[in-house]
C-alpha positions as CSV (number, residue, x, y, z in Angstrom):
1,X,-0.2,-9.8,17.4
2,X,-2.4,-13.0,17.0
3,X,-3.7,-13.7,13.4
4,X,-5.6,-17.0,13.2
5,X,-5.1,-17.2,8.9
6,X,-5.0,-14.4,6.4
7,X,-4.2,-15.6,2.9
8,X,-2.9,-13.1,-0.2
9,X,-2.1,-14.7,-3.7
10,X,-0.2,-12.4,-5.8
11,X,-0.8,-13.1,-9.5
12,X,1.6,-11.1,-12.4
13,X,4.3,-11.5,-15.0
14,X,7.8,-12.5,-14.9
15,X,9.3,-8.5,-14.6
16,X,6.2,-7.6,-12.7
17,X,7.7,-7.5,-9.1
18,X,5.1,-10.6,-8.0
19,X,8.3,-12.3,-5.9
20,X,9.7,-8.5,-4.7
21,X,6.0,-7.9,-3.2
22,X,5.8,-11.2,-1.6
23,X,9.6,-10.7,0.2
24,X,8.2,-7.0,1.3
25,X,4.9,-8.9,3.0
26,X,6.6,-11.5,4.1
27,X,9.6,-9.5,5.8
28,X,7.0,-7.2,7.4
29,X,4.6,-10.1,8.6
30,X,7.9,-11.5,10.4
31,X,9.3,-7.6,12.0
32,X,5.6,-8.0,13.7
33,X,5.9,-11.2,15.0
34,X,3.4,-13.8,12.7
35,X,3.8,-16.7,11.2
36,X,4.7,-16.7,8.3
37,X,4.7,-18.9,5.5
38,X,5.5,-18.1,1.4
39,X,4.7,-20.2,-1.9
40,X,5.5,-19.0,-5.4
41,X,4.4,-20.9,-9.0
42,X,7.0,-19.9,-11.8
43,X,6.1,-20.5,-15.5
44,X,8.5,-19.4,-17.8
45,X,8.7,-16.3,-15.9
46,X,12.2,-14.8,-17.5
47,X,10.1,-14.9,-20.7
48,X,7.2,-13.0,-19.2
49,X,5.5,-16.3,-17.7
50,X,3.3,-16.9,-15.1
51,X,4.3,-16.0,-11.8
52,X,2.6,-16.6,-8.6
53,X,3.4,-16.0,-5.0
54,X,1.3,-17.5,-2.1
55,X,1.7,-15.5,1.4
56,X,0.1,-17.1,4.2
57,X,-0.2,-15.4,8.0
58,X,-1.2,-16.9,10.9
59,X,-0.9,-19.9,13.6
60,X,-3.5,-21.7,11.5
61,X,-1.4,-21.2,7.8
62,X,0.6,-24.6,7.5
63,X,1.3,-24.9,3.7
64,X,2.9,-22.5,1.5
65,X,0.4,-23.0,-0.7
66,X,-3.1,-21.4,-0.4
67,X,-5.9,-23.6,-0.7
68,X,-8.9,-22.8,-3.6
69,X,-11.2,-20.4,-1.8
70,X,-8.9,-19.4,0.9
71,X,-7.4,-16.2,-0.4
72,X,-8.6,-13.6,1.7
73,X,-6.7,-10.8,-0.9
74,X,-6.1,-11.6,-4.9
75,X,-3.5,-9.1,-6.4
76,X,-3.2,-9.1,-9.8
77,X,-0.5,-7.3,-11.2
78,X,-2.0,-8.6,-14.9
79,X,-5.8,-8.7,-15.5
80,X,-5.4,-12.7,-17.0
81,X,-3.3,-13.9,-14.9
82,X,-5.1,-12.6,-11.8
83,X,-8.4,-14.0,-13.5
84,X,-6.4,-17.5,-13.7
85,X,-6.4,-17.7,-10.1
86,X,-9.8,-16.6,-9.0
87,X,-10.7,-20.2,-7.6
88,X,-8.1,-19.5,-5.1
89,X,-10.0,-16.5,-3.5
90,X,-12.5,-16.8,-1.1
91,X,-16.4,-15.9,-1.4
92,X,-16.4,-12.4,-0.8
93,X,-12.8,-12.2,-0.9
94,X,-10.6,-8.6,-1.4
95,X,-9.4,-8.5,-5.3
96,X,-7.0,-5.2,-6.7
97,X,-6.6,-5.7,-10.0
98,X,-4.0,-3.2,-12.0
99,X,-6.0,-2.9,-15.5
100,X,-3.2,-3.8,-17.5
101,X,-2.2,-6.8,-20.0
102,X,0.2,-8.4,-21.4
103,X,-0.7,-10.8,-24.5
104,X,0.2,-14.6,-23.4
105,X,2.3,-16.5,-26.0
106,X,-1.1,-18.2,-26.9
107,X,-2.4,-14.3,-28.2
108,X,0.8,-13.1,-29.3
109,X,1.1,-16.0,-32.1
110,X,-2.9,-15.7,-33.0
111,X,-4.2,-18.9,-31.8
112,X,-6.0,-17.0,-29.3
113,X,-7.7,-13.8,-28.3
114,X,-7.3,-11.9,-25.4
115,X,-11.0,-11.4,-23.4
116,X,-11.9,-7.7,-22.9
117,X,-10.3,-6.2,-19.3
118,X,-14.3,-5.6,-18.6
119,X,-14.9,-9.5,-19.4
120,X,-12.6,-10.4,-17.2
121,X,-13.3,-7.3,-14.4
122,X,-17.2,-9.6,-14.4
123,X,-16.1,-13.0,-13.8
124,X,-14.9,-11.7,-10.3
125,X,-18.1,-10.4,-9.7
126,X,-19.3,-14.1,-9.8
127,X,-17.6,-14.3,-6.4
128,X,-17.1,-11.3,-4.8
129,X,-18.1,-7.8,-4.9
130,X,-15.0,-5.9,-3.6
131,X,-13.1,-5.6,-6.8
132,X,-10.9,-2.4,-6.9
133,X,-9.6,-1.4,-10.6
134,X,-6.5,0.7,-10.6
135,X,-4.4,2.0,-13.3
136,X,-1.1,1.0,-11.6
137,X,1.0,0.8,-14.8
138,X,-0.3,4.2,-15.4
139,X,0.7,5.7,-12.2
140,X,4.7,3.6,-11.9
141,X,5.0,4.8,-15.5
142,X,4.2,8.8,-15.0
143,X,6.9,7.9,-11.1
144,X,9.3,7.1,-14.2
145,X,9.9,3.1,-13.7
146,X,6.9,1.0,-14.8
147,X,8.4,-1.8,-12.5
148,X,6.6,0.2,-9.5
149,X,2.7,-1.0,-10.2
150,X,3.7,-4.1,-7.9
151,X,4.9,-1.1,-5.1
152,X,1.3,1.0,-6.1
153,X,-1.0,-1.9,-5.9
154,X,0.2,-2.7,-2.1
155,X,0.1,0.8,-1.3
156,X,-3.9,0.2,-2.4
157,X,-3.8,-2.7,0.0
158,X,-2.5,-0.5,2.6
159,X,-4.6,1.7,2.5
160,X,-7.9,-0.6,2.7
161,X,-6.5,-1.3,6.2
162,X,-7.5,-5.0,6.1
163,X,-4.0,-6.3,6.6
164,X,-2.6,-7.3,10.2
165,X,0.2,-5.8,9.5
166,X,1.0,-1.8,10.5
167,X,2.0,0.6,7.5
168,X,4.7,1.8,9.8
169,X,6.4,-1.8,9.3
170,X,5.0,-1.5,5.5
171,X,7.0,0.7,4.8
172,X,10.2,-0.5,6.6
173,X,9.9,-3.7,4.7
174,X,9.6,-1.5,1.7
175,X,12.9,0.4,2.6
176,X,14.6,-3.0,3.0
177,X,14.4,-4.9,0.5
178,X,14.2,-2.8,-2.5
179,X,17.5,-1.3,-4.2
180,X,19.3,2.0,-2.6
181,X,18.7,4.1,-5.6
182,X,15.4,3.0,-6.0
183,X,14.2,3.6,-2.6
184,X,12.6,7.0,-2.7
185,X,10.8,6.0,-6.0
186,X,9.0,3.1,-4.1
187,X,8.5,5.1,-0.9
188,X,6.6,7.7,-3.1
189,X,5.1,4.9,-5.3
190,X,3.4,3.3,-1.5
191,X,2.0,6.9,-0.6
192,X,0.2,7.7,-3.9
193,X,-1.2,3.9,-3.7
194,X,-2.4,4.5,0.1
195,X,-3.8,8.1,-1.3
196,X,-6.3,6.7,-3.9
197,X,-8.1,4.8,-0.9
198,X,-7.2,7.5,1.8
199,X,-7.3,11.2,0.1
């Protein structure tokens, strides 16, 4: 299969999953044949920085790093940080947002406040209206393992079908490169993501 470009920035937490979910796209984008190229932004993510992760598909997707306006999908595993990165999508662009937050050190010590989720849900409208809201955090916590919103949030993607990439090699991806115990968790994780666009 020939993809031109497709761009996905992955926005999140350090603990969030943000480089696990870019290996799984990655892997799978590579079992299918595409190029494939990867670019992840660390801030002090073993303290619950920043993290970003850049996957780029396609013949045309030369630099890891996906230029401003390019992102054909935003994922944000955290409603800020995802809203930190919105000049990367494109006009019109895919966003999945997990409505979730973590306080920043900058909130945490009171020199600032954290904007509402719906505050932040609006400036993407300023750019795009396919916005998807999703209670991922929710969903992993009820599976048992909060660490599974990254897992729900691509089984959302998935399930959009916009991806050039089958769910059948999803899935493998999925199976590979999370641990053995965890495996069935994540599997079930995918399916109810996939569900909530495909009931």
């Amino acid at each position: 299969m020939k993809t031109t470009e497709f761009n996905i920035a992955i926005a999140g937490v350090g603990g969030q999953g943000v480089t696990l979910l870019a290996r799984i796209l990655g892997n799978a984008a590579i079992k299918e044949g595409l190029s494939v190229r990867i670019g992840e932004v660390y801030g002090a993510s073993q303290r619950g920085g920043s993290v970003v992760s850049h996957i780029r598909f396609g013949e045309n997707a030369f630099s890891p790093i996906i230029p401003n306006g390019r992102a054909d999908v935003l994922l944000g595993l955290e409603v800020s940080e995802a809203a930190r990165r919105i000049r990367a999508l494109k006009p019109n662009g895919l966003v999945i947002l997990n409505v979730y937050k973590i306080d920043p050190v900058e909130v945490k010590t009171g020199l600032s406040e954290y904007p509402s989720i719906s505050r932040l849900v609006n400036a993407f409208k300023l750019i795009t209206d396919q916005i998807i809201t999703v209670n991922a955090t929710d969903i992993a916590t009820d599976l048992g393992d909060v660490r599974l919103s990254n897992i729900v949030l691509l089984g959302v993607l998935a399930g959009l079908s916009v991806l050039p990439i089958s769910i059948k090699t999803l899935r493998q991806s999925i199976w590979g490169n999370v641990p053995l115990a965890m495996r069935n968790l994540n599997m079930k994780a995918f399916k109810i993501g996939f569900n909530l666009r495909n009931p």
